[in-house]
C-alpha positions in Angstrom: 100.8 171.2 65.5 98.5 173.9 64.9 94.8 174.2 65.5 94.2 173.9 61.5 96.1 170.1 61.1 94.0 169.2 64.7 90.8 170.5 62.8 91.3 168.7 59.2 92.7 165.1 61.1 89.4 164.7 62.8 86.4 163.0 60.9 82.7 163.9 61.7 80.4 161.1 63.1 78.8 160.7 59.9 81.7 160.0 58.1 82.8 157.2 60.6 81.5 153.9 59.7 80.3 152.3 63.0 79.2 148.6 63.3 77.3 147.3 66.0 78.3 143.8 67.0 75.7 142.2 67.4 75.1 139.8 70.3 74.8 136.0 69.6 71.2 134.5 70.5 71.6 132.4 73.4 69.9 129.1 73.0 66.9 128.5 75.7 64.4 125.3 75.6 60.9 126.6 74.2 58.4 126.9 76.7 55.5 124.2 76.2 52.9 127.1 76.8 53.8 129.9 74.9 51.2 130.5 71.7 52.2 132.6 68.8 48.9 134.2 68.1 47.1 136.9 69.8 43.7 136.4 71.5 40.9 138.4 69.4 40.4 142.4 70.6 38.5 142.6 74.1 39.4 138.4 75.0 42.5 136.8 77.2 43.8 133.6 76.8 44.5 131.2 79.6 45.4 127.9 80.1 43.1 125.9 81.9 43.6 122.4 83.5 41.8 120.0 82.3 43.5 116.7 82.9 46.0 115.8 86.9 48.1 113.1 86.6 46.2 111.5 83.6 42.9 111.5 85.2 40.3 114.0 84.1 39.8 116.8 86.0 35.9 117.5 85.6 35.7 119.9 89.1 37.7 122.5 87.4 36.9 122.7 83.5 33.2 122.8 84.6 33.9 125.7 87.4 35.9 127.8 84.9 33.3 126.4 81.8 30.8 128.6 84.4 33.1 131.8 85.3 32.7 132.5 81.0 36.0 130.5 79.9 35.7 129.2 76.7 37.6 126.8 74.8 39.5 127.4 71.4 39.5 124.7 69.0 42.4 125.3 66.2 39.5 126.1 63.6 38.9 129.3 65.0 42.9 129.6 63.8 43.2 129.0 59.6 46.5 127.9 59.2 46.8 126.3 62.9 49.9 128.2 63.8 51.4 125.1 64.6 49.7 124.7 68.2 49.3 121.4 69.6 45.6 120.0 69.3 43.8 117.5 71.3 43.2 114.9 69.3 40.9 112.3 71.2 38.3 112.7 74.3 36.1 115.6 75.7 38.0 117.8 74.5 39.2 117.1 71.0 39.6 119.9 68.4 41.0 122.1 70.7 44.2 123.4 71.3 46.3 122.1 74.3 49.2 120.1 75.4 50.2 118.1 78.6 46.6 118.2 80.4 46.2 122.0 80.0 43.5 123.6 77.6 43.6 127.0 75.7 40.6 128.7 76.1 39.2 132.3 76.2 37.6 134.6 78.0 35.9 138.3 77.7 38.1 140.8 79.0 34.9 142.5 81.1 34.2 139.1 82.8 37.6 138.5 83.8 37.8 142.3 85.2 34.5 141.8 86.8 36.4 138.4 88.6 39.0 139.9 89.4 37.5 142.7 91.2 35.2 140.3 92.9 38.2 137.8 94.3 39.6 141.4 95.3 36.7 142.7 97.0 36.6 139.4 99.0 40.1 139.7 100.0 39.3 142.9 101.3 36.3 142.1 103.1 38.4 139.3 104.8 41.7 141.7 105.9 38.7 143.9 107.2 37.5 141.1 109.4 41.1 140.4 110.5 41.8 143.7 111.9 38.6 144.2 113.5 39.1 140.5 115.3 42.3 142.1 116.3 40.7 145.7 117.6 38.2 143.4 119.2 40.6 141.4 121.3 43.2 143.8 122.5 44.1 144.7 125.6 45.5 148.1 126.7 47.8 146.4 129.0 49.1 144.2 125.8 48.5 146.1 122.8 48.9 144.5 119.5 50.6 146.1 116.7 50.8 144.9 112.8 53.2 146.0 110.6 52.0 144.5 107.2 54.6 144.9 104.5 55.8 143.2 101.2 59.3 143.0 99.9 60.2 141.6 96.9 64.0 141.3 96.5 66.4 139.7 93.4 69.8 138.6 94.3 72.0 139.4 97.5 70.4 142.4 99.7 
């Protein structure tokens, strides 16, 4: 065979007409917490409890009520994306299911908490160690190795 029959038996890429196969959808129960709709620009949603074991949970909808959560009644939504709605009590009008609540909150709040709870745990490793510096002994002396591994599978 010469070099001209090898060149003329061999089609280009564009000429080849390639399918992709395309992988069957594998079936998964929905999740009882996902929303389809985006919080506005600059907000977060969270779910917040509101109800434990049938019985109002006041403690925490008033503590997060006062860190700047809001809640999100499925008005603020025009064709209620489907999302479940409470439909009797405290809390009725907005959107929530199994004793959880949707509600909203400012992104610069929640960085603002989350740099406070941060700041705290700080403060308090700080403490630790200097408990630690405080109490040893030459003779004995204490070392701390403080590490995090996060592993998937078999190591």
């Amino acid at each position: 065979m010469s070099d001209k029959d090898l060149k003329q038996s061999r089609s280009t890429r564009e000429v080849e007409d390639r399918k992709f196969e395309e992988r069957d959808q594998v079936w998964k129960p929905p999740a009882a917490l996902d929303i389809s709709i985006d919080p506005p620009p600059g907000k977060t949603f969270r779910w917040i409890r509101s109800d434990i074991l049938g019985q109002p949970d006041k403690t925490n909808i008033s503590k997060r009520f006062n860190e700047g959560f809001k809640p999100v009644t499925a008005e603020s939504f025009p064709n209620g994306h489907g999302l479940p709605v409470v439909d009797e009590g405290r809390h009725s009008g907005v959107i929530g299911v199994g004793g959880l609540i949707l509600c909203e909150i400012d992104n610069k709040i929640l960085e603002q908490r989350r740099n406070y709870y941060k700041n705290m745990t700080d403060n308090q490793m700080r403490a630790i160690e200097n408990d630690l510096m405080r109490e040893e002994n030459p003779a004995m002396p204490i070392t701390r190795e403080l590490k995090t591994r996060v592993t998937f599978g078999k190591e």
